[in-house]
C-alpha positions as CSV (number, residue, x, y, z in Angstrom):
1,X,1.1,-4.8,-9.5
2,X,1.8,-1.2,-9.8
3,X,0.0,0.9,-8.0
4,X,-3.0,2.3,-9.7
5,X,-4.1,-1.6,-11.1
6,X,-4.8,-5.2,-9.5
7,X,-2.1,-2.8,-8.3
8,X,-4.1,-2.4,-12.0
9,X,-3.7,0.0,-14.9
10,X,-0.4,1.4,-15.2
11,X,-2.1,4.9,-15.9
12,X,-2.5,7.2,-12.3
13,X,-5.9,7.3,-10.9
14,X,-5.0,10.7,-10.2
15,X,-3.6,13.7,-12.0
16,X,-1.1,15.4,-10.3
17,X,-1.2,19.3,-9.9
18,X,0.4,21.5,-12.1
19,X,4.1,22.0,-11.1
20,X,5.2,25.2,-10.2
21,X,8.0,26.5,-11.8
22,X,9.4,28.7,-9.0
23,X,8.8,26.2,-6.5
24,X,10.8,23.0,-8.7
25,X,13.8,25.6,-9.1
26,X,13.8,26.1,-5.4
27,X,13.5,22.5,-4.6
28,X,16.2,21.6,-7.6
29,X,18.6,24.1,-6.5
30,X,18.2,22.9,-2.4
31,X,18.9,19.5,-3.8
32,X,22.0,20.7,-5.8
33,X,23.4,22.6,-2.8
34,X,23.9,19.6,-0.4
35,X,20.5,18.8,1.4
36,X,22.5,15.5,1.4
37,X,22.8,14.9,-2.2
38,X,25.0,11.8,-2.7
39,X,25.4,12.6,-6.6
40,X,25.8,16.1,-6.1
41,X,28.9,15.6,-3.6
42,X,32.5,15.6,-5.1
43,X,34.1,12.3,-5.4
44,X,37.4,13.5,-3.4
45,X,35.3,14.4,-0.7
46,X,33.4,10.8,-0.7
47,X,33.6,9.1,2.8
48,X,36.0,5.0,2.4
49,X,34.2,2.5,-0.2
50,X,32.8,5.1,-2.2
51,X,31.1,6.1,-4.6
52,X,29.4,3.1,-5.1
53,X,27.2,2.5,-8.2
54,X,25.0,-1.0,-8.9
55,X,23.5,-1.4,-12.6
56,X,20.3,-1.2,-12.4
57,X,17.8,-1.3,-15.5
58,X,19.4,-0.8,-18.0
59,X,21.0,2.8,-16.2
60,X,24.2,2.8,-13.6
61,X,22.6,4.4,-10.1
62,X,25.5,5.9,-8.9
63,X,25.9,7.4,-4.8
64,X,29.0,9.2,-3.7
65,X,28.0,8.8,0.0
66,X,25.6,6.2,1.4
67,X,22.0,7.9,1.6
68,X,20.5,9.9,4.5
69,X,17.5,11.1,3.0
70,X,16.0,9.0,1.1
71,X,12.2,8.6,-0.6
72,X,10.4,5.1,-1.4
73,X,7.8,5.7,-4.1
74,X,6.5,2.2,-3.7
75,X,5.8,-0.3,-0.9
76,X,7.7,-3.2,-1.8
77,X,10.9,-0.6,-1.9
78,X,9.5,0.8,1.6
79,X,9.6,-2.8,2.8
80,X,13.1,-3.2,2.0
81,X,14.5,-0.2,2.8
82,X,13.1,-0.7,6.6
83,X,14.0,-4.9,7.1
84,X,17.2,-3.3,6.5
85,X,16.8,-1.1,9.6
86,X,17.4,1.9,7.4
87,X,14.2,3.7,8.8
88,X,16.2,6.3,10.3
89,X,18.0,7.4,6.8
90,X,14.2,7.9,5.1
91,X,12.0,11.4,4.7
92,X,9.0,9.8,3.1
93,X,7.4,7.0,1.6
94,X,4.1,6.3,-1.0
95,X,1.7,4.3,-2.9
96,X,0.6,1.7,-0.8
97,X,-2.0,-1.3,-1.2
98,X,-1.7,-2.8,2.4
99,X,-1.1,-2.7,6.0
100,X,2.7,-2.1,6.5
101,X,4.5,-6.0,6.7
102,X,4.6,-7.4,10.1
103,X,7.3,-6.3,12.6
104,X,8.0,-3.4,10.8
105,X,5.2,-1.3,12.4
106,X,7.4,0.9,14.5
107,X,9.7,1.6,12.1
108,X,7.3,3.0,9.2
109,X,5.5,5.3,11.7
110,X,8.7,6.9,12.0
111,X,9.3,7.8,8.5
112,X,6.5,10.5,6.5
113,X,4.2,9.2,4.0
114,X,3.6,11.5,1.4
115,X,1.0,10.4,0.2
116,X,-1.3,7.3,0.2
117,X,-1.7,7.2,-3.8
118,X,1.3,8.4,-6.0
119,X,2.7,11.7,-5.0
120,X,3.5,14.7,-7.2
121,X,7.0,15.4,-8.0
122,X,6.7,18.7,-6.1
123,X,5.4,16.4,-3.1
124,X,8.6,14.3,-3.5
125,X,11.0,17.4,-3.7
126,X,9.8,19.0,-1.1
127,X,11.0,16.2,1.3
128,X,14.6,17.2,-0.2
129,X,15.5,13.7,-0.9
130,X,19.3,12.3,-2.0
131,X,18.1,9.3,-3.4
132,X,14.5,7.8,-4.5
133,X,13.3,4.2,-4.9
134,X,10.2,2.6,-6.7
135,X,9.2,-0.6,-7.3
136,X,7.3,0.0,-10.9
137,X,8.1,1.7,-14.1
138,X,4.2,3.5,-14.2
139,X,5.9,4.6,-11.1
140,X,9.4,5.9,-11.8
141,X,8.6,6.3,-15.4
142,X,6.9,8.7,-18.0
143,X,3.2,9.1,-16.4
144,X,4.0,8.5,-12.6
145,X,5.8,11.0,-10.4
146,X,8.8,11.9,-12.7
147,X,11.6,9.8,-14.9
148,X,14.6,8.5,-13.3
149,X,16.1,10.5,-16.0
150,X,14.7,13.8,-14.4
151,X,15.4,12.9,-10.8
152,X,19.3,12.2,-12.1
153,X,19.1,16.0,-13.4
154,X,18.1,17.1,-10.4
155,X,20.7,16.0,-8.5
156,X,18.9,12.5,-7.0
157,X,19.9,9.1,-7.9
158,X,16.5,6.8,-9.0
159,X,16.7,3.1,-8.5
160,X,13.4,0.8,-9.9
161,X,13.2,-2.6,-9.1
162,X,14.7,-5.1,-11.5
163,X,12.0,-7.0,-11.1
164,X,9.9,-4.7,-13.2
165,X,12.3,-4.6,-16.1
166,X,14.5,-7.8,-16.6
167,X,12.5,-9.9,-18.8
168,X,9.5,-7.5,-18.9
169,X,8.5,-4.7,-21.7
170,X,6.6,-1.7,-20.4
171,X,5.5,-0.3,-23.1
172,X,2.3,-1.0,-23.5
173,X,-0.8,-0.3,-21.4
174,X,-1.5,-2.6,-19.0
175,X,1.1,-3.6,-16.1
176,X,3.6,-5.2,-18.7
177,X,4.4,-8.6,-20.2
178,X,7.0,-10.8,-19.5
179,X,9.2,-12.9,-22.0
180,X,10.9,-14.7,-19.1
181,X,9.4,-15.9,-15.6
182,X,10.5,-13.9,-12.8
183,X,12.4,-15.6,-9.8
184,X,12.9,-14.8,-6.5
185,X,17.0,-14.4,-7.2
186,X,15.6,-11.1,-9.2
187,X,14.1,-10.1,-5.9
188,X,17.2,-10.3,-3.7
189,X,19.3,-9.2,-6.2
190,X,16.8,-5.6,-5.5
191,X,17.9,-6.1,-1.7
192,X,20.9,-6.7,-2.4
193,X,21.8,-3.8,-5.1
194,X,19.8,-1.2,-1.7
195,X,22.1,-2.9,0.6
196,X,24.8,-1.8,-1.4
197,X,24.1,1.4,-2.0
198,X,23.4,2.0,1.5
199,X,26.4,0.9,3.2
200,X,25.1,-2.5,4.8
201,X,25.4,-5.4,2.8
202,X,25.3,-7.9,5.9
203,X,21.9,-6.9,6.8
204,X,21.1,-7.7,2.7
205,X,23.0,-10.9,3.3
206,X,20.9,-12.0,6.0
207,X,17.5,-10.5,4.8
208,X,18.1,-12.9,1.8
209,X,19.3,-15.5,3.8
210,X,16.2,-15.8,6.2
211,X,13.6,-15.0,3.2
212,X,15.6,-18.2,1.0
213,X,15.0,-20.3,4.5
214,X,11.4,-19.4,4.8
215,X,10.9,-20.4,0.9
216,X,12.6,-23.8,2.5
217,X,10.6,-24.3,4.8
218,X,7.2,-23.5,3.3
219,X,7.6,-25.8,0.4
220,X,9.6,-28.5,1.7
221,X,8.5,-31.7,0.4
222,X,5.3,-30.2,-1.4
223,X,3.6,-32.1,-4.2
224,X,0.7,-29.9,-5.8
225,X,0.8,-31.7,-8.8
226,X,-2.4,-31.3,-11.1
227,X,-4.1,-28.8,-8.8
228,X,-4.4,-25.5,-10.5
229,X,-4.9,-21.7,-9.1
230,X,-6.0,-18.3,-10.4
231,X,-5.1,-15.2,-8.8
232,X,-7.6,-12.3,-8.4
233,X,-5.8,-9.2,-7.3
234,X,-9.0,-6.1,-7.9
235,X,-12.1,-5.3,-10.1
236,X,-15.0,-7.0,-10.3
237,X,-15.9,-5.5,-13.4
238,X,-13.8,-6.8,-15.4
239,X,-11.3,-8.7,-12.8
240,X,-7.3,-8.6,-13.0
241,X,-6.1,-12.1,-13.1
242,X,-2.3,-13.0,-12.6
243,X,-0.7,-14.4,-15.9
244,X,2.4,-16.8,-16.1
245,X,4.8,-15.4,-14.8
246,X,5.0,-12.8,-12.4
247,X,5.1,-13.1,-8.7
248,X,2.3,-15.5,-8.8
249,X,3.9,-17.8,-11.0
250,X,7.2,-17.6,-8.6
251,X,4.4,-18.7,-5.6
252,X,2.8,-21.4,-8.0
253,X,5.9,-22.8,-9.2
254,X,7.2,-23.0,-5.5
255,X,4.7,-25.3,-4.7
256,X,4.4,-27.3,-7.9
257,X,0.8,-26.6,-9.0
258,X,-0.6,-24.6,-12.5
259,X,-1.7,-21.3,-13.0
260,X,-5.4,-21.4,-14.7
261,X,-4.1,-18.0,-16.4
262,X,-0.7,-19.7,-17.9
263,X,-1.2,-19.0,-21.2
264,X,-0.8,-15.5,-21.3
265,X,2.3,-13.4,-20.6
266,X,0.4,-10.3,-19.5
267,X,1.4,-9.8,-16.2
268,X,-2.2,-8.5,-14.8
269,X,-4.7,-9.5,-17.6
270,X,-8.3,-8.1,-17.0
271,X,-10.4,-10.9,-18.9
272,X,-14.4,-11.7,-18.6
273,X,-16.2,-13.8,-15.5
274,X,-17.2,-16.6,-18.5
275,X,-13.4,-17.0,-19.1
276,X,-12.9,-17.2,-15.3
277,X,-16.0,-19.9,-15.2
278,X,-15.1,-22.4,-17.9
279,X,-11.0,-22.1,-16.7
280,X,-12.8,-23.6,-13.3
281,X,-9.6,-23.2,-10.7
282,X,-9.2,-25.6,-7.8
283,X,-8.1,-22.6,-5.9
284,X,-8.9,-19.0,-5.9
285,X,-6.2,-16.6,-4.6
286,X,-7.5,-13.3,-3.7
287,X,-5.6,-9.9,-2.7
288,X,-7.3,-8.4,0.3
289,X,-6.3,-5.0,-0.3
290,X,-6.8,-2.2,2.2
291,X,-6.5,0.6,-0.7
292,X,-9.9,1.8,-2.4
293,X,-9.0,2.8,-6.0
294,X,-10.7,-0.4,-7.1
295,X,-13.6,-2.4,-7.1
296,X,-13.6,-5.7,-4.6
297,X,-10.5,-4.5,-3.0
298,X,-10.9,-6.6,-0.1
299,X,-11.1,-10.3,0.1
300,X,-14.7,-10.2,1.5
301,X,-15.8,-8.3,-1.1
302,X,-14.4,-10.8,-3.9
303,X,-15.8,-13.4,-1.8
304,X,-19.0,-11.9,-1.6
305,X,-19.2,-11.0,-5.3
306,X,-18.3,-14.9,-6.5
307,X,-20.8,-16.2,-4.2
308,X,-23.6,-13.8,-5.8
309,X,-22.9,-13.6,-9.2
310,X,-24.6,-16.6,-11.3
311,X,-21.3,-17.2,-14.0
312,X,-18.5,-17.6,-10.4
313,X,-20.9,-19.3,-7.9
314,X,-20.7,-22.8,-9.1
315,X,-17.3,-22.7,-9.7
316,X,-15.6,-25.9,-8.0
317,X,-13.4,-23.4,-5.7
318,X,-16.2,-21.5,-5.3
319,X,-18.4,-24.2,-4.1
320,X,-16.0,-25.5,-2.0
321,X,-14.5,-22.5,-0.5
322,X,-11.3,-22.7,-1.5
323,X,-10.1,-19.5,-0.8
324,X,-6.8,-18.4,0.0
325,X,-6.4,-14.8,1.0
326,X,-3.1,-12.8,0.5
327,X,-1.9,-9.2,0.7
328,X,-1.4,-7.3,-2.4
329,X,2.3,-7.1,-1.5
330,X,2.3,-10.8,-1.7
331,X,0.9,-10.8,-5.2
332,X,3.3,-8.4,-6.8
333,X,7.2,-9.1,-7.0
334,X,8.1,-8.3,-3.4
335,X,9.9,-9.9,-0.6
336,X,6.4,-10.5,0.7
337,X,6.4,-13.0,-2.3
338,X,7.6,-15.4,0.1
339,X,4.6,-15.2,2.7
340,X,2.4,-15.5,-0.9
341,X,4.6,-19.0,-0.7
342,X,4.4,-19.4,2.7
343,X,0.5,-19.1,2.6
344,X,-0.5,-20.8,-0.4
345,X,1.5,-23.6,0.6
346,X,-0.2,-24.1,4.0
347,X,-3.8,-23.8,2.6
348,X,-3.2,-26.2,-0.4
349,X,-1.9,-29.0,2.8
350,X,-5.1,-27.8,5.0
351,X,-7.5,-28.2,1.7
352,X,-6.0,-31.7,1.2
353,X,-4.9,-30.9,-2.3
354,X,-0.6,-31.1,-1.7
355,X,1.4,-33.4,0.3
């Protein structure tokens, strides 16, 4: 989800300051003067192989030189950007739900974080960046830190994840809705188009090949058959459940099983605890979020909440403690969609419920 929602509502939790007019020209005009500025360069000048320019959205994200200072708005970008040992070419990252993926610990502490929540565009400009990355339209969009449109006037080239746009309308209020199921292939085709635009499409090629093994692996010969899930990413309130067909419908169609919540095309629902009662999932999947913009962030706190409340603690999954803890990275369109495969798939064998 994005980040404010199960990552939740697409709105910002919180309103940036007022932009300063001075201090935007000064940025605008450091980015336009070279600060590194891929789309700013002259094409004669442009090093072998470039520019370079990948279709992204519906919008051509176009780089004259590969990028040295580049800003990840998102965590699933961040992700990407640093399995593709591009740590090093990065002045700041933001908006993050989790703990930083395994094995890539060393690298993020190298690179600034701007700011836990979702930065304001002066934040972002200050870092003089020649190329920004998000994974969400509330993120890269009207509402978040600026449009793509605005970064591209400035001098910056703005890539958002396809997987928040193919198949998917934005224009509501909540996170979205999807007229087509997304698929992993969406997913490396966003490591793929970076790779690209970076200069190192053999460490895309083999990022994708090892995530396309691990999918391999995890569900290899797995029959879930008849066993159904539901996915609870934040709120207690009034919780966020995972529709059809977003990431959690790539992790539940991976291992053959149903989503409880397949009827609706919403990507993150919010619907009431009687609903989650009489749909009565085999398996609860809950995000264990380190972020605190929500309520029951954390997977003991959902645990702790279903085992209290009178309408969720005699649920079958419930009773029987079938739980199956992911990160929120997991949950939303990521790379980390394959440990959500990786994990569900184990706990379904260790519950007895897949082959």
């Amino acid at each position: 989800m994005s980040a404010a929602g199960p990552v939740g509502p697409r709105r910002p939790l919180l309103s940036r300051r007022a932009l300063r007019g001075p201090v935007l020209l000064l940025s605008g005009a450091l980015l336009a003067s070279g600060c590194g500025s891929g789309a700013a360069n002259d094409d004669a000048a442009a090093p072998a192989g470039h520019p370079r320019a990948v279709r992204d959205c519906g919008h051509d994200v176009r780089v004259t030189a590969p990028p040295r200072r580049a800003v990840s708005l998102n965590q699933g970008t961040t992700e990407i950007l640093l399995s593709l040992g591009l740590a090093d070419r990065m002045v700041g990252t933001a908006t993050w739900t989790d703990p930083v993926m395994k094995g890539l610990e060393k690298a993020n502490s190298e690179v600034p974080r701007l700011a836990d929540d979702m930065p304001s565009l002066e934040t972002v400009l200050d870092a003089e960046p020649d190329f920004v990355a998000a994974s969400f339209a509330s993120t890269l969009g009207t509402g978040g830190v600026a449009t793509r449109e605005r970064f591209t006037r400035l001098g910056v080239p703005a890539y958002l994840s396809p997987s928040d746009c193919a198949g998917k309308d934005n224009s509501g209020d909540g996170d979205g809705v999807r007229s087509e199921p997304l698929t992993m292939d969406t997913v490396y085709g966003e490591v793929r188009d970076l790779a690209r635009l970076f200069d190192v499409e053999e460490r895309g090629e083999k990022l994708v090949a090892d995530l396309e093994s691990r999918v391999d692996r995890a569900t290899s010969g797995i029959d879930a058959s008849g066993v159904t899930l539901m996915y609870w990413f934040a709120n207690s309130t009034s919780p966020y459940l995972a529709g059809c067909c977003g990431a959690p419908g790539v992790i539940t169609r991976a291992v053959g099983a149903e989503n409880a919540m397949d009827d609706t095309h919403e990507e993150w629902p919010q619907v009431g605890w009687e609903t989650v009662a009489d749909r009565d999932p085999d398996v609860l999947v809950l995000g264990d979020l380190t972020r605190k913009s929500q309520t029951a962030e954390t997977a003991a706190k959902k645990i702790e909440f279903l085992e209290s409340n009178p309408v969720t603690r005699n649920m079958t999954a419930v009773r029987k403690k079938r739980y199956v803890l992911l990160s929120g990275q997991a949950m939303n369109p990521t790379i980390r969609t394959v440990e959500g495969v990786e994990q569900v798939a184990a706990a379904l064998r260790e519950f007895g419920l897949a082959k």
